[in-house]
N, C-alpha and C positions, 0 to 999 in steps of 0.2 A: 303724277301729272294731274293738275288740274282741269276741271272742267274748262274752261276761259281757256288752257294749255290748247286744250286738245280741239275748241272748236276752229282756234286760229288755222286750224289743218282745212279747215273746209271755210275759209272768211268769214265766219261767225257763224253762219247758218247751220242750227240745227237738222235741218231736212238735208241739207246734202253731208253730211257728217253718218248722219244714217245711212245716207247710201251709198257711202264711201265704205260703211263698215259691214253692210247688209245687215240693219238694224231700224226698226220703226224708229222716228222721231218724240216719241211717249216713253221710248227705254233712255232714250239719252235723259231726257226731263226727270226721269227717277235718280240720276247721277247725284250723289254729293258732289257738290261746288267745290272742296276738297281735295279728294280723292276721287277717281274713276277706277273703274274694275280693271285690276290686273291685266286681264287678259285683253281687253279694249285697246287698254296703254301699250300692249305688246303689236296689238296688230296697225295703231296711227303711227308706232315708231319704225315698222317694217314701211309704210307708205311715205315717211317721209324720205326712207331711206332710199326708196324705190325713186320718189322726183329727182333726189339730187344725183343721183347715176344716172336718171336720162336728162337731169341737163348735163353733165360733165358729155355726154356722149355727144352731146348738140353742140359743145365748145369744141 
């Protein structure tokens, strides 16, 4: 996943991205635009996974 991938998860914003992940906004900035850290990609792919069950739950 990409940096650009993964801030779509919080609308661009780095600060809430951080606090989605409980992570300063300064750790994300050390990210390669490339790749992000395994385990970061592991826990934005559990959140995404998390909104689409509670919207199916809301349909």
């Amino acid at each position: 996943m990409t940096k650009n991938e993964a801030l779509k998860v919080a609308n661009g914003s780095v600060v809430e991205l951080g606090r989605l992940l409980n992570i300063s906004h300064n750790a994300i900035s050390q990210w390669s635009d490339k790749k992000i850290p395994e385990l970061r990609e592991y826990q934005i792919k559990e959140i995404i996974d998390k909104r689409e069950a509670e919207q199916l739950e809301e349909a």
